[in-house]
C-alpha positions in Angstrom: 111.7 196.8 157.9 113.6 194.1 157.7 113.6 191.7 154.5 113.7 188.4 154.4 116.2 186.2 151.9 114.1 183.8 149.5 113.7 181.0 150.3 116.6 178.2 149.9 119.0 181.0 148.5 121.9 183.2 151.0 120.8 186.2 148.7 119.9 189.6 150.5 116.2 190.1 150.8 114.0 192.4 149.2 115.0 195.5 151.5 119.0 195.0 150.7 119.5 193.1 154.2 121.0 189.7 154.7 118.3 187.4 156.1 119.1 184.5 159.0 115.9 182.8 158.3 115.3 181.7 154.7 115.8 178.1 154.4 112.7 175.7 153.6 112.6 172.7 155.8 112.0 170.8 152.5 114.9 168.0 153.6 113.7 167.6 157.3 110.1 166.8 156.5 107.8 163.9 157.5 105.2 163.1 154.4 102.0 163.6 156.2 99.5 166.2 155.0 97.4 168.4 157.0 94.5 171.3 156.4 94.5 175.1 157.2 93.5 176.4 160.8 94.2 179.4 162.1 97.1 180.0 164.5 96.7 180.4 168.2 98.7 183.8 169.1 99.7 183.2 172.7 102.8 185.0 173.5 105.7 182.7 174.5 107.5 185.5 176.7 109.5 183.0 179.3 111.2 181.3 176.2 112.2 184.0 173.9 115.4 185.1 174.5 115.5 184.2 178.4 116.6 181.1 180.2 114.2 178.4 181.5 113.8 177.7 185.0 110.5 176.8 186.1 107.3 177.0 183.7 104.3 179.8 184.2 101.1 178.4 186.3 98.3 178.5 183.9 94.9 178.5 186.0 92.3 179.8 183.6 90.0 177.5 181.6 92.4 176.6 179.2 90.5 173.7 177.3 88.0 176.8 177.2 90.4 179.1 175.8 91.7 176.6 173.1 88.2 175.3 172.0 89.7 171.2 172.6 88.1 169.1 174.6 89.1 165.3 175.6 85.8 164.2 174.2 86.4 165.4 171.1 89.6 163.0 170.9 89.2 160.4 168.3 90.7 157.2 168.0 91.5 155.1 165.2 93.0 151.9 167.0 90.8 148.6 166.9 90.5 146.2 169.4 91.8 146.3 172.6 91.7 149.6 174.8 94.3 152.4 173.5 96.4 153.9 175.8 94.6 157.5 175.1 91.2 155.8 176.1 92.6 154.2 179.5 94.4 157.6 180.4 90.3 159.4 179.7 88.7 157.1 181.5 90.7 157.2 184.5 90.3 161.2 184.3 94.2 161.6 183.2 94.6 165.0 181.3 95.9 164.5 178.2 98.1 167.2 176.3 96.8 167.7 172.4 98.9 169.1 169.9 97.5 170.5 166.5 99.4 169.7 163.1 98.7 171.8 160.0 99.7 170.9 156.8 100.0 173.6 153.5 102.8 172.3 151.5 104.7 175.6 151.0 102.7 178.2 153.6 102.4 176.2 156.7 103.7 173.1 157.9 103.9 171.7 161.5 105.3 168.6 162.2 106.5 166.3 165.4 110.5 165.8 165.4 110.3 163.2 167.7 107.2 161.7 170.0 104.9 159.0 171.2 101.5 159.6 171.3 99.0 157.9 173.2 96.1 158.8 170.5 95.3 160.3 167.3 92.6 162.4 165.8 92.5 163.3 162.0 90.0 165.7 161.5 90.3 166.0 158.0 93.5 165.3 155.0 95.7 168.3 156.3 95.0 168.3 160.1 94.8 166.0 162.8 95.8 165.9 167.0 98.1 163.9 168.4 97.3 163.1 172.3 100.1 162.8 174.7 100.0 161.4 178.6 101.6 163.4 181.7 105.3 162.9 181.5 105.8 162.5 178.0 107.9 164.3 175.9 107.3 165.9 172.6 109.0 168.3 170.0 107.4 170.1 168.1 108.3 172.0 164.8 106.7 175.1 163.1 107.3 176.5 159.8 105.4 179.1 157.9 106.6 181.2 154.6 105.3 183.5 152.1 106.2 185.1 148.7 108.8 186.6 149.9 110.4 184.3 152.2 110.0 182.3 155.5 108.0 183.8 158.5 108.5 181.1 160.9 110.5 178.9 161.9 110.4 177.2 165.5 111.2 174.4 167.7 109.4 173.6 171.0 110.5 170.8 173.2 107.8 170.6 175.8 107.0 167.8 178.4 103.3 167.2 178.9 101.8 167.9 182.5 98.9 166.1 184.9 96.0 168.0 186.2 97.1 170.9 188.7 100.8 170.7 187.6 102.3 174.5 186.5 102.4 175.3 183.0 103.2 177.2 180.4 100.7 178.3 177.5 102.7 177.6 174.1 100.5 177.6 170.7 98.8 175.0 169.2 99.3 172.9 172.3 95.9 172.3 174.7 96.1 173.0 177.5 100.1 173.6 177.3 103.4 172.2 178.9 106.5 172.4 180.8 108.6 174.2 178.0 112.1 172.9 177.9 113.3 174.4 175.1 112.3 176.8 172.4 114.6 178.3 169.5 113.0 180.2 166.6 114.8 180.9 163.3 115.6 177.9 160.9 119.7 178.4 161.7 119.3 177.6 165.0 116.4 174.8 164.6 118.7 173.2 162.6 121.7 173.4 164.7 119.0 171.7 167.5 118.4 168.8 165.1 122.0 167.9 164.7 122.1 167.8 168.7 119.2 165.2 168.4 120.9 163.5 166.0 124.0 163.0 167.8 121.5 161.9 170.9 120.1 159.1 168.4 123.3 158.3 167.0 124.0 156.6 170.4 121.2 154.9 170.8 119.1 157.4 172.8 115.1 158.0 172.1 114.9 161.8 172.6 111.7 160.9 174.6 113.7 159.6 176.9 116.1 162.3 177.7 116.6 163.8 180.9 114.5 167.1 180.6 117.0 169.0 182.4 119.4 168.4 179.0 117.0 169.7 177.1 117.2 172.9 179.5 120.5 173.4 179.5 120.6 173.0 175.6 118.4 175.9 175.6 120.0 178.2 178.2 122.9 177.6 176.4 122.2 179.1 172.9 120.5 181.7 174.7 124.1 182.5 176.3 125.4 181.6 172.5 127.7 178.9 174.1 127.9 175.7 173.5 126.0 172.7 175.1 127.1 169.7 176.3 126.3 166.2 175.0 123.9 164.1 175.7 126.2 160.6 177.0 125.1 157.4 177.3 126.5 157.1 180.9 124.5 160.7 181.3 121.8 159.2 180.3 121.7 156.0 182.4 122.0 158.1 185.4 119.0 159.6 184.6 117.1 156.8 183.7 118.4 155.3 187.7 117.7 158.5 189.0 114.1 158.5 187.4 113.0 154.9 188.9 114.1 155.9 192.5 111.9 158.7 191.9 108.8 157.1 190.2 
């Protein structure tokens, strides 16, 4: 069995083998604390090591299978109508996405989003509620005594009611999956390309998804992806408003 390097260190691991996954997201994290739930195992077989075309259609009761409802979504805004509200009550699915917080074992965490609500259901978890079309990223990291266990990025784009899906965990009912890397080297290598992407300017939740794609496809094929320009990105943004 492979070993894993402890964590922070580019020591071998406990069976004598060089570990690629042992560095603690300890400089990448946002200071929000979340509770313990258990995992949803869903396997992610269209992202993992393949490219991504088109996501899986996902027709069982999937708010079912995940145990989240939409009238279970709380709300902490006052005043006028939230966004997450307005999108319920015009029967709008809304994507939820569960963070959990263990300092040290688990810790999941949004690189970049906009949510449309929030739910925290106690100090270590909460939702976050996103409309069709929106964009999300979502980190997952989990370690033990002996090293990391996990390390993951998902970039997925949140779909309407009968749009094709794909299940991913801890994301009810699921999403068009753009991109998924797992191992902490190549997470990281992903952040510097957003980086670069808000270094000009750009809000990742804006990118074209098909960039997101091809960043993905690309590291699959261990090549390198293009960048994200500002002219590329205008063309998108024109492209998106002839088709809205």
């Amino acid at each position: 069995m492979m070993g894993h390097g402890l964590s922070g260190t580019a020591a071998p691991g406990r069976s004598g083998t060089q570990s690629s996954d042992y560095r603690e997201p300890n400089a990448w994290l946002i200071p929000q604390k979340y509770a313990r739930s258990e995992p949803l195992n869903l396997a992610n077989q269209e992202s993992f090591g393949f490219f991504l075309t088109q996501p899986l259609l996902w027709t069982k009761g999937s708010k079912a299978l995940f145990g989240c409802s939409e009238a279970a979504l709380g709300n902490s805004a006052q005043g006028d109508e939230a966004p997450g509200d307005k999108a319920q009550r015009d029967g709008a699915q809304l994507t939820h996405v569960t963070l959990v917080w263990r300092e040290g074992e688990r810790e999941d965490w949004l690189r970049f989003g906009k949510p449309v609500a929030s739910r925290i259901l106690d100090r270590r978890q909460r939702t976050e509620s996103y409309a069709a079309g929106q964009l999300f990223g979502l980190v997952r990291w989990a370690s033990n005594e002996y090293g990391t266990l996990r390390s993951s990025l998902d970039i997925v784009r949140a779909v309407g009611a009968g749009e094709p899906l794909t299940p991913v965990p801890q994301i009810d009912p699921g999403g068009e999956l753009l991109l998924h890397v797992h191992g902490w080297p190549k997470v990281a290598r992903v952040f510097r390309l957003i980086d670069a992407i808000e270094a000009s300017a750009i809000d990742p939740c804006e990118v074209a998804p098909d960039h997101w794609r091809h960043i993905h496809n690309r590291l699959a094929a261990r090549e390198a992806p293009r960048c994200y320009s500002p002219a590329r990105h205008d063309a998108w943004l024109r492209r998106r408003d002839l088709l809205s």
